[in-house]
C-alpha positions in Angstrom: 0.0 0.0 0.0 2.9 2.5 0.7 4.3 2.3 -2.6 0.8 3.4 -4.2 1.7 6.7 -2.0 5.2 6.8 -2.3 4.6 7.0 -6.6 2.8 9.8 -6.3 -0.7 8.0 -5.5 -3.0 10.3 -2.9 -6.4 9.1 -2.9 -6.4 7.5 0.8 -10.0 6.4 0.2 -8.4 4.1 -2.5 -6.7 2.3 -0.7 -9.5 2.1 2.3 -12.0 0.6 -0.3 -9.6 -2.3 -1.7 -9.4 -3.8 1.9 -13.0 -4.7 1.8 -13.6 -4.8 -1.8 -13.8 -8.5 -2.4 -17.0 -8.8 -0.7 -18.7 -9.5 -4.1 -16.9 -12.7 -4.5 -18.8 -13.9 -0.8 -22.3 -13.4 -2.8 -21.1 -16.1 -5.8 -20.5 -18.7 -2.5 -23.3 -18.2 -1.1 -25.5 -18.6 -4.3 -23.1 -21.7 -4.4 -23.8 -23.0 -1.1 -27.6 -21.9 -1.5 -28.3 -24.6 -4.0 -26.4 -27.0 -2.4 -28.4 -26.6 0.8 -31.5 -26.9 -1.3 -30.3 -29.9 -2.8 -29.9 -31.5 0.5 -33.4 -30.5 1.8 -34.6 -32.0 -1.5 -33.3 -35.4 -0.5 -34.8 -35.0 3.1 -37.7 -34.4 2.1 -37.7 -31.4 3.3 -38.8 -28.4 0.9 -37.7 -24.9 2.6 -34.5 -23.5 2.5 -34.0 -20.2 4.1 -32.1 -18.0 2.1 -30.4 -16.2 4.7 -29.3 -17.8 8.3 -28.6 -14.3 9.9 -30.9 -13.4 12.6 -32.1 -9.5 12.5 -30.2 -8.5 16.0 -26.6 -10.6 14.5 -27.6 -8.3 11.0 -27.1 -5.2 13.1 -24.2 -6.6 14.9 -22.4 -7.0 11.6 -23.2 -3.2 10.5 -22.1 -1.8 13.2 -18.7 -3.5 12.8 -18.8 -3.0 9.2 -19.1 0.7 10.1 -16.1 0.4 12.9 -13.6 -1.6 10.0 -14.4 1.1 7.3 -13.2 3.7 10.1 -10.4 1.4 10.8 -9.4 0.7 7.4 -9.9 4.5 6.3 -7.5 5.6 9.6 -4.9 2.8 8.5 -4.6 3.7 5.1 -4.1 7.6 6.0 -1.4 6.6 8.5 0.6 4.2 5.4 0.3 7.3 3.3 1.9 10.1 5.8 4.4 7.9 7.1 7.1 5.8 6.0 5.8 3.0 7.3 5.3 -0.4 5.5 3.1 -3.6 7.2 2.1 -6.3 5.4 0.0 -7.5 8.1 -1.8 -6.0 11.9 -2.0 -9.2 12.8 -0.9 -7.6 16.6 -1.9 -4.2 17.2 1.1 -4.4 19.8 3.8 -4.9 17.3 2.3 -2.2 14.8 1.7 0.4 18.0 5.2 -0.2 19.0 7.0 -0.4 15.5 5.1 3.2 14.6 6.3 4.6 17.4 10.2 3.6 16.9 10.0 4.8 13.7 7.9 8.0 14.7 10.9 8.8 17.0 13.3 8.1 15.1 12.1 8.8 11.2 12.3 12.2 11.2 14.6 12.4 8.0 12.4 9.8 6.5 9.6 12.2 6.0 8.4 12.3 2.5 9.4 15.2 0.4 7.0 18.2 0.2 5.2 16.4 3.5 4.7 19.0 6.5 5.1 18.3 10.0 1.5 19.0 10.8 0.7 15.8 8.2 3.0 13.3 9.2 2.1 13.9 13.0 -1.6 12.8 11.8 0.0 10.0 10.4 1.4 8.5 13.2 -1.7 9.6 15.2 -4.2 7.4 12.5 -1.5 5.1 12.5 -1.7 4.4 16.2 -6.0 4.9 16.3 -5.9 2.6 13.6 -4.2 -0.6 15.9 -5.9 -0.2 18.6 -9.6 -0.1 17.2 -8.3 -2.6 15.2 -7.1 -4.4 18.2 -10.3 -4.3 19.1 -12.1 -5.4 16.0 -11.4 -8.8 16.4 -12.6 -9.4 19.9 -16.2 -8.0 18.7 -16.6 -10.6 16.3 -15.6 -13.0 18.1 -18.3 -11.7 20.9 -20.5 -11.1 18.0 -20.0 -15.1 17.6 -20.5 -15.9 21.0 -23.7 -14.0 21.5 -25.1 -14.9 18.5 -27.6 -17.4 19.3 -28.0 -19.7 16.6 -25.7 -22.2 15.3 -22.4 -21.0 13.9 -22.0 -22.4 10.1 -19.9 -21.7 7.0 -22.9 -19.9 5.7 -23.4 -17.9 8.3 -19.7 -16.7 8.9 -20.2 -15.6 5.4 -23.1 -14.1 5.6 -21.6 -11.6 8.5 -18.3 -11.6 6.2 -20.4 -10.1 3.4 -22.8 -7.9 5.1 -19.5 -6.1 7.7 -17.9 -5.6 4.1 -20.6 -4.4 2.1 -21.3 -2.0 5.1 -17.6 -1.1 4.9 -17.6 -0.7 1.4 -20.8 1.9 1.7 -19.2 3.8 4.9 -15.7 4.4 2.4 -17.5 4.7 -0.9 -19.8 7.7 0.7 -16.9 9.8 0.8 -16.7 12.5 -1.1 -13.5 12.2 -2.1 -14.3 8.7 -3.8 -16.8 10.2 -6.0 -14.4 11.8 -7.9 
C-alpha cells in the first residue's frame, strides 16, 4: 500500500476501499452453497431452504462493525500514506503500536518530500488509532460469535463476512472524495 503513496498515488480512500472490496466474491458462494443446501433438503424431504441464516439482531451486529472496519481501514490507510511505514500485516496491534512509534521517533529524515510536519504527526496519530480499534475489531466478532444465538456455520460466517464488508464498502464509498 505504501508504494501506491510513495509514486505519487493520494487518494487514501483508494486504498480504504480495496481492503474490503472482495465482498462480491462472498455473494457467488453463497449462491453456491444456496443450491447446495436446497439440494440437500430435497433429499430429506424437506422443501424450505432459508435464504439467509442471519438473525435481524446478528444483521445489526455485523453493521455496526462494518461501520467500525471502514473507520479502521480508512484511519490505516491515511497513517501508510503520511508515514514511512510499510506492514504487510496488523495481525498484533502491539507490534504495529510499537513499530510506529520507533519509527515516529526516530524517522524524522524519512519524512516524504513536500510532506509538512503537521501531516505526518496525523499520520502517526491514525497510525496508532488505527491498531488499537483494530485491536479491538477482532474481539467484537468474536463476541458477535459468541452472542449470536443460533448455530455458527460456514454460511453464516459468510453471511456476517459479506454484510461487515458491504457496510464497509458503503461507509468508504460515501466519501466525497471517492466520488471523484
Amino acid at each position: 500500500m505504501r508504494l501506491y503513496f510513495v509514486h505519487g498515488g493520494n487518494r487514501v480512500w483508494l486504498s480504504s476501499v480495496l481492503q474490503t472490496a472482495g465482498f462480491p466474491f462472498i455473494i457467488a458462494v453463497l449462491i453456491v452453497l444456496y443450491f447446495w443446501r436446497s439440494a440437500v433438503a430435497k433429499k430429506q424431504n424437506n422443501k424450505t431452504t432459508k435464504l439467509f441464516y442471519m438473525h435481524p439482531r446478528l444483521f445489526l451486529a455485523a453493521v455496526f462493525i462494518g461501520l467500525i472496519t471502514g473507520l479502521d481501514n480508512y484511519m490505516y490507510a491515511y497513517g501508510v500514506a503520511r508515514l514511512p511505514v510499510h506492514t504487510n500485516s496488523v495481525n498484533a496491534a502491539v507490534l504495529l503500536t510499537v513499530g510506529t512509534g520507533v519509527l515516529a521517533l526516530h524517522a524524522s529524515s524519512d519524512r516524504p518530500e513536500g510532506e509538512s510536519k503537521k501531516e505526518y504527526t496525523m499520520g502517526f496519530v491514525m497510525t496508532l488509532m488505527a491498531a488499537l480499534v483494530y485491536g479491538f475489531l477482532l474481539p467484537l466478532i468474536e463476541l458477535t460469535y459468541n452472542k449470536a444465538q443460533q448455530e455458527i456455520t460456514y454460511t453464516l460466517v459468510l453471511e456476517i463476512q459479506m454484510v461487515l464488508s458491504f457496510v464497509c464498502y458503503c461507509v468508504l464509498c460515501g466519501r466525497n472524495d471517492c466520488q471523484q
